[in-house]
C-alpha positions in Angstrom: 0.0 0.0 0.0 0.9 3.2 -0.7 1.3 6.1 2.0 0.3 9.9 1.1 3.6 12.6 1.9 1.2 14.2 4.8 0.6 10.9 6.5 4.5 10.3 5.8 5.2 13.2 7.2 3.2 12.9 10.4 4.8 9.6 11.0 8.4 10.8 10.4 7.5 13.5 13.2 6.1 11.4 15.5 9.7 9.2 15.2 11.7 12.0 15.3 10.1 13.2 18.8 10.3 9.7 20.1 14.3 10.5 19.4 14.3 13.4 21.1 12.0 12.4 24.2 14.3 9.3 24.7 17.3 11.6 24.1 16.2 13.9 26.5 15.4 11.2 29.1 19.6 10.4 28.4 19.9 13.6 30.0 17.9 13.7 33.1 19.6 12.8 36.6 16.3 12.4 38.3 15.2 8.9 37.9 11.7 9.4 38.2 11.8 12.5 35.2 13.7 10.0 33.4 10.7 7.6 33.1 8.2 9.7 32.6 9.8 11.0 29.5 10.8 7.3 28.5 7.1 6.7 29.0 5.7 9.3 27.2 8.2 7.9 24.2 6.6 4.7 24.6 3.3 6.0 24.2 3.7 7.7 21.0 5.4 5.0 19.4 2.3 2.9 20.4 0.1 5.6 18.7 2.6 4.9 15.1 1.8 1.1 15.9 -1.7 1.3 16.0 -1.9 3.7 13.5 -0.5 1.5 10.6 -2.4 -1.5 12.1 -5.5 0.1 11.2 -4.2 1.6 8.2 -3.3 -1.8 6.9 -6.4 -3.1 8.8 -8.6 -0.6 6.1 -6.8 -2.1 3.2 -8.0 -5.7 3.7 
């Protein structure tokens, strides 16, 4: 299947401020700030999961 340049785009973001959340994290000497932005990582990159699922979920 072929993906449009916005939705493209949109997922390229998303993976690019996964980066910089767990990059960020990389920096943090407070354990608990650490997880939270390790977490909020996590949660985006479920948000590019589940938005390809159903993407490929509309196709079938």
């Amino acid at each position: 299947m072929r993906v449009s340049e916005y939705d493209r785009g949109v997922v390229d973001g998303l993976r690019r401020a996964v980066s910089r959340l767990h990059e960020e994290a990389g920096e943090m000497n407070d354990p608990k700030a650490r997880d939270i932005l390790n977490t909020a990582a996590l949660s985006i990159a479920t948000l590019i999961r589940d938005a390809k699922a159903a993407r490929q979920g509309k196709k079938d």
